[in-house]
C-alpha positions as CSV (number, residue, x, y, z in Angstrom):
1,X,0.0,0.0,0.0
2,X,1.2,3.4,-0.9
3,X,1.0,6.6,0.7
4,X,-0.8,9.3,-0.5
5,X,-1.1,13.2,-0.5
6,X,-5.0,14.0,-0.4
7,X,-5.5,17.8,-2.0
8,X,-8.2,20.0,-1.4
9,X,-9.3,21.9,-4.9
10,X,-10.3,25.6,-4.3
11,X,-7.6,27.7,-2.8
12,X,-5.5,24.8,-2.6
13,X,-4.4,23.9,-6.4
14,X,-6.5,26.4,-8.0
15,X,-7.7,30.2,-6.9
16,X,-11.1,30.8,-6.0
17,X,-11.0,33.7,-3.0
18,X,-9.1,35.9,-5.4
19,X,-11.2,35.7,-8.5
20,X,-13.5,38.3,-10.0
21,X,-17.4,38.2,-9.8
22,X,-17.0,37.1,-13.4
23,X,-15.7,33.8,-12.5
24,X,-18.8,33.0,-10.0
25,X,-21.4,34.7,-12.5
26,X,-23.5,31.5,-13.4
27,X,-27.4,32.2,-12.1
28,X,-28.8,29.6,-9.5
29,X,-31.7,27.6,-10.3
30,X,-34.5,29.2,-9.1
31,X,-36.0,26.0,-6.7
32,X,-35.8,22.3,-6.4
33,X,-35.4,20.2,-9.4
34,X,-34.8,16.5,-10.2
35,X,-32.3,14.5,-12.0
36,X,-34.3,15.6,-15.4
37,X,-32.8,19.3,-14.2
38,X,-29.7,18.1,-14.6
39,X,-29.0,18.5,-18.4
40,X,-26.0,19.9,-19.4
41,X,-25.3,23.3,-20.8
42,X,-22.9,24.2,-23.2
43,X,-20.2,27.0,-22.5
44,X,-21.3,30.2,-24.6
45,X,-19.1,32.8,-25.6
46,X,-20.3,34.5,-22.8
47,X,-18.7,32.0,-20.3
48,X,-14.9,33.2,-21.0
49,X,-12.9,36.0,-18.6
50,X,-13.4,38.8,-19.4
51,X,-10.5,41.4,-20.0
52,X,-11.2,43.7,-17.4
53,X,-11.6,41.4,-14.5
54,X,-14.0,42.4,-11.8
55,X,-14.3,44.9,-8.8
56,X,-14.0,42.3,-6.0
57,X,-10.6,40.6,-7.1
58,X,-8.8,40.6,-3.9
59,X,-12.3,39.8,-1.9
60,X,-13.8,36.4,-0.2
61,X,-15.7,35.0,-2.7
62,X,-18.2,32.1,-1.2
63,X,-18.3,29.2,-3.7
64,X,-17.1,26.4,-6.0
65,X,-15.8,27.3,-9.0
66,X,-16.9,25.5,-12.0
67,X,-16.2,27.3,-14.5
68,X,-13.4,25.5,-16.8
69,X,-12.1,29.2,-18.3
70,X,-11.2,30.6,-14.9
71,X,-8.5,27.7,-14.0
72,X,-5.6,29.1,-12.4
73,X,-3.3,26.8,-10.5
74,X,-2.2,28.6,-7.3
75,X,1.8,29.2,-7.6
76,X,4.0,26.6,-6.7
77,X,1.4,23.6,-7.2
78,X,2.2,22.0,-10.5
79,X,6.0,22.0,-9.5
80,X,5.4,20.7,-6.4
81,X,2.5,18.0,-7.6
82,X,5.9,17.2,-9.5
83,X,8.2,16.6,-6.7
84,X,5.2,14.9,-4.4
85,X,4.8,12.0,-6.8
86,X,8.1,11.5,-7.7
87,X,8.7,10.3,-4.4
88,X,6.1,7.7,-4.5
89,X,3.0,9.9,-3.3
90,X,-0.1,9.2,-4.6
91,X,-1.7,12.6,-5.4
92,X,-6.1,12.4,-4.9
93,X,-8.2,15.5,-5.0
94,X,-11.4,15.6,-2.9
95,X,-13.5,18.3,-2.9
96,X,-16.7,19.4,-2.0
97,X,-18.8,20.7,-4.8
98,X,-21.9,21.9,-2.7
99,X,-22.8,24.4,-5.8
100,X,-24.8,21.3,-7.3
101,X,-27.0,20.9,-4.9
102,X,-27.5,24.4,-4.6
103,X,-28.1,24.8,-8.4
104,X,-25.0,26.6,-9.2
105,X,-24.0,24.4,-11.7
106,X,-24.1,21.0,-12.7
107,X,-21.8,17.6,-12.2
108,X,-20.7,18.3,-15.9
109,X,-19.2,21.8,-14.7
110,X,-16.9,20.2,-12.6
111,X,-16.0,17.2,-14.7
112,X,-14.8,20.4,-17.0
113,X,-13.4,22.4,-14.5
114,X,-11.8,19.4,-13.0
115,X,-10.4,18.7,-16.3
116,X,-9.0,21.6,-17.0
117,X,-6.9,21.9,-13.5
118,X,-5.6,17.9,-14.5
119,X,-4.6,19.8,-18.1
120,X,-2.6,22.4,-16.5
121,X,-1.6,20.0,-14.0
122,X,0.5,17.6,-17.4
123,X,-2.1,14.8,-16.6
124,X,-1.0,12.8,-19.2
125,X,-4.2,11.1,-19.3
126,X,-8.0,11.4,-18.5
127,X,-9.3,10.9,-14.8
128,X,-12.6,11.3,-14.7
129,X,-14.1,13.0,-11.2
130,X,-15.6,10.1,-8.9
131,X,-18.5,10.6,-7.3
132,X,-20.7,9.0,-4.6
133,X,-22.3,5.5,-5.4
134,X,-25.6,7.4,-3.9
135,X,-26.2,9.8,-6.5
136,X,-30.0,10.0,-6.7
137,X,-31.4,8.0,-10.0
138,X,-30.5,9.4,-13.6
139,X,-28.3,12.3,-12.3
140,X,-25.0,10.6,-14.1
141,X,-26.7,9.3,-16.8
142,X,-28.8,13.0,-18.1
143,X,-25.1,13.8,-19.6
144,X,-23.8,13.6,-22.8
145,X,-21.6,10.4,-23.4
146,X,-18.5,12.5,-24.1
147,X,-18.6,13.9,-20.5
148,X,-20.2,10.6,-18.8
149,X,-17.2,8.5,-20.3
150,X,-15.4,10.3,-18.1
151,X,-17.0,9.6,-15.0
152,X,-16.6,6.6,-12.5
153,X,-19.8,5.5,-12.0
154,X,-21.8,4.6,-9.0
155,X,-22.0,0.8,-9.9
156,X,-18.6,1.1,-10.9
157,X,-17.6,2.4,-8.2
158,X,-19.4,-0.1,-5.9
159,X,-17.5,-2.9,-7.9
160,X,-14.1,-1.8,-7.6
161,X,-14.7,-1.3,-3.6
162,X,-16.1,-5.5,-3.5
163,X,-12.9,-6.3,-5.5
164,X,-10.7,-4.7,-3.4
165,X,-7.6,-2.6,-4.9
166,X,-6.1,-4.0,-7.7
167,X,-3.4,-3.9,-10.7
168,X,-5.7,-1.6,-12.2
169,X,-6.2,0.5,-9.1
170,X,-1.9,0.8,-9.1
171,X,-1.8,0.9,-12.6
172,X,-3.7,4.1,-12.6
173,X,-1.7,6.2,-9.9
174,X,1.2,5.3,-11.6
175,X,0.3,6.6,-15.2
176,X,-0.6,10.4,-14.2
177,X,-0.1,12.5,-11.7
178,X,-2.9,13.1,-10.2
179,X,-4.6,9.4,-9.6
180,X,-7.8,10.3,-8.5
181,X,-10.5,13.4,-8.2
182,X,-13.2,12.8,-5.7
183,X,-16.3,15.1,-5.5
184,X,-19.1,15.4,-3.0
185,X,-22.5,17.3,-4.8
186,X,-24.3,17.3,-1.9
187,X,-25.4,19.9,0.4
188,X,-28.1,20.3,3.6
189,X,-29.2,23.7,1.8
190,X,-29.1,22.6,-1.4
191,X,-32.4,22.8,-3.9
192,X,-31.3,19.8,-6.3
193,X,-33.7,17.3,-5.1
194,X,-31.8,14.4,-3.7
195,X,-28.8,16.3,-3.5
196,X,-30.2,18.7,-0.2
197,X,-28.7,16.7,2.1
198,X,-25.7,16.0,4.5
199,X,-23.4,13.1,3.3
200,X,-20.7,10.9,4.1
201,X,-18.5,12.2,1.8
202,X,-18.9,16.0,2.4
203,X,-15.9,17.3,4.4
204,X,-15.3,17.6,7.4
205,X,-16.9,13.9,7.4
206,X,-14.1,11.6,5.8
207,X,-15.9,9.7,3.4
208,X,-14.1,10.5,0.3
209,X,-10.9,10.1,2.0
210,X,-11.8,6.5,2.9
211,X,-13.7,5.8,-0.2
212,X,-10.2,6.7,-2.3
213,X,-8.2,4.8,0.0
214,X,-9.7,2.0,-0.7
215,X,-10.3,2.0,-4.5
216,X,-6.6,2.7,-5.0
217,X,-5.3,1.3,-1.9
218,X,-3.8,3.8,0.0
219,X,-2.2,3.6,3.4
220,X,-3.5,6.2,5.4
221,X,-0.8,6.2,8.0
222,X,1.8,7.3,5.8
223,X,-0.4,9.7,4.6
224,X,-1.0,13.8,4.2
225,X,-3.7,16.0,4.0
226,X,-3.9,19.3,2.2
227,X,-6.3,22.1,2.5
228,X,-7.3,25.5,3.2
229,X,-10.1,25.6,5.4
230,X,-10.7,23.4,9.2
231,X,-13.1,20.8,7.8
232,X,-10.3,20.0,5.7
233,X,-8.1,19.3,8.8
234,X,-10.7,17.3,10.8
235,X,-11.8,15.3,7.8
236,X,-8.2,14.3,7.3
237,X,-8.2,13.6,11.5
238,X,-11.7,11.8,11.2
239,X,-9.9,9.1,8.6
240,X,-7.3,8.4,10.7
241,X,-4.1,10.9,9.0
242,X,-2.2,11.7,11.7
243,X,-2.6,15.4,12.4
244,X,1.2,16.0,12.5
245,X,0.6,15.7,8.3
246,X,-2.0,18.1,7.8
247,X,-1.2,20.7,6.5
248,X,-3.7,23.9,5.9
249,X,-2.1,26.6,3.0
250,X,-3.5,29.7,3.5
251,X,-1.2,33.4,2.4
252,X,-3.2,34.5,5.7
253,X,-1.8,32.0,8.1
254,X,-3.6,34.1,10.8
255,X,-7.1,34.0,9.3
256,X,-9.8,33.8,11.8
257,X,-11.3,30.8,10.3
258,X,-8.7,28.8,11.6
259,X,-9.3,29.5,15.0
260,X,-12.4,27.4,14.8
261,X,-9.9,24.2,14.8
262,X,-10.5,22.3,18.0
263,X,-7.5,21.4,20.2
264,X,-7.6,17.7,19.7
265,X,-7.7,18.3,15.8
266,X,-5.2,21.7,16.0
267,X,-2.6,19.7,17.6
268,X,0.1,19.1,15.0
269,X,-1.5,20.5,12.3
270,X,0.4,23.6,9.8
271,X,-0.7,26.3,8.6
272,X,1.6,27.5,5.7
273,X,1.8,30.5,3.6
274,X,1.7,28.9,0.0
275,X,2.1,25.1,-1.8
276,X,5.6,25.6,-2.3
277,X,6.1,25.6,1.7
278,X,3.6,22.6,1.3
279,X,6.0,20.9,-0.8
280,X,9.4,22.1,1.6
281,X,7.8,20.5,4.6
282,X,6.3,17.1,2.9
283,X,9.7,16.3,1.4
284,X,11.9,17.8,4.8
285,X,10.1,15.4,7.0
286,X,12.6,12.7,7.4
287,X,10.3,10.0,7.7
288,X,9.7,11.0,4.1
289,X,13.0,11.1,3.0
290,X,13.6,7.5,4.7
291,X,10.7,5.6,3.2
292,X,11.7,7.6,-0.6
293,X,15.1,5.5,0.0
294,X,13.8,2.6,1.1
């Protein structure tokens, strides 16, 4: 079993806080709606940056972004995603992607935001975003086959955790960088019906954590956590990470946000300034350096 590095997506590999109103400008979906609802839109010309930015660059913005033409990978990241796997990490994304629920966007949004991040990231090939085995009824299924090819899908999914982690599972995190992207749609304010709910999988519970460990076998003792925000940092304690390698990247190391950390979770955990201070302390811990030998 290999040890991993579990990323966070927004404000952890790409930037989200920073980015103009433009980059969050998709209208929500005026009340509940069912997997029928979920029909993919195609990206206008309206959908690309424009030139002049916005007035609230610099400003919190609250939300996923899932807009594909508004990618930027945060400094540091794709050099250090570099370094982090050539040491024999396995590098899995695991977001939350509320928006869906709350009818910000929809699952095929991500796939293409996701997408593009992997592009920027040298992916040299295509890992589609994994999502819970749970989804309510025809959600995965209302897109088009392009962007559902790309998906694991929930029986899929449920497969691959009966056989256990295999050739294919290693296979895979050996043949790209980034092995896996897990995403939880759900949400306890959501309006997507099926969707506006709490779920295993939305941090700071640790189901994606555990679900990726098991599909590609990962040992979770060896492992890190990055993120940005606390439920990162007690998702990554509630599946067992030891807190000593969580790490929380944030240019405002004395945010207020962070104060909300318990003691019991706070204990051993960083808070750095940027990924490349991510990627110093990961590879400078000498337990790291002994196992990268071995």
């Amino acid at each position: 079993m290999r040890p991993a590095v579990f990323l966070d997506r927004d404000d952890t590999l790409i930037a989200n806080r920073v980015l103009p109103r433009a980059a969050f400008a998709r209208p929500l979906v005026p009340g509940p709606q069912g997997a029928a609802g979920a029909a993919e839109r195609g990206l206008g010309s309206n959908d690309e940056p424009s030139e002049r930015g916005g007035d609230r660059r610099g400003e919190p913005l609250v939300g996923d972004l899932c807009d594909p033409a508004w990618v930027r990978l945060l400094p540091g990241v794709a050099e250090g995603c570099r370094a982090l796997e050539s040491v024999g990490f396995v590098l899995v994304v695991v977001t939350n992607q509320g928006l869906v629920a709350r009818g910000g966007g929809t699952l095929g949004d991500v796939e293409r935001t996701n997408a593009r991040m992997l592009e920027l990231l040298g992916n040299s090939e295509q890992v589609g975003t994994t999502w819970p085995p749970d989804l309510p009824d025809g959600l995965l299924e209302g897109l088009p086959d392009g962007l559902r090819s790309g998906h694991v899908m929930a029986h899929e999914l449920t497969q691959r955790r009966e056989r256990g982690p295999g050739p294919r599972a290693e296979d895979r995190s050996l043949a790209t960088p980034i092995a896996g992207v897990y995403a939880c749609p759900f949400h306890p304010k959501g309006v997507v019906e099926g969707l506006n709910r709490e779920h295993q999988w939305r941090k700071p519970l640790p189901g994606m954590i555990l679900a990726a460990a098991a599909d590609l076998g990962l040992d979770l003792s060896r492992s890190w956590l990055v993120g940005d925000m606390a439920r990162d940092a007690e998702a990554g304690r509630a599946a067992g990470i030891n807190p000593a390698r969580i790490v929380l990247v944030d240019p405002d190391t004395t945010r207020p946000e962070h104060a909300i950390l318990d003691e019991t979770t706070a204990s051993g955990v960083r808070i750095v300034e940027d990924f490349a201070a991510v990627t110093r302390l990961i590879l400078g811990d000498r337990t790291v350096r002994a196992e990268a030998r071995a």
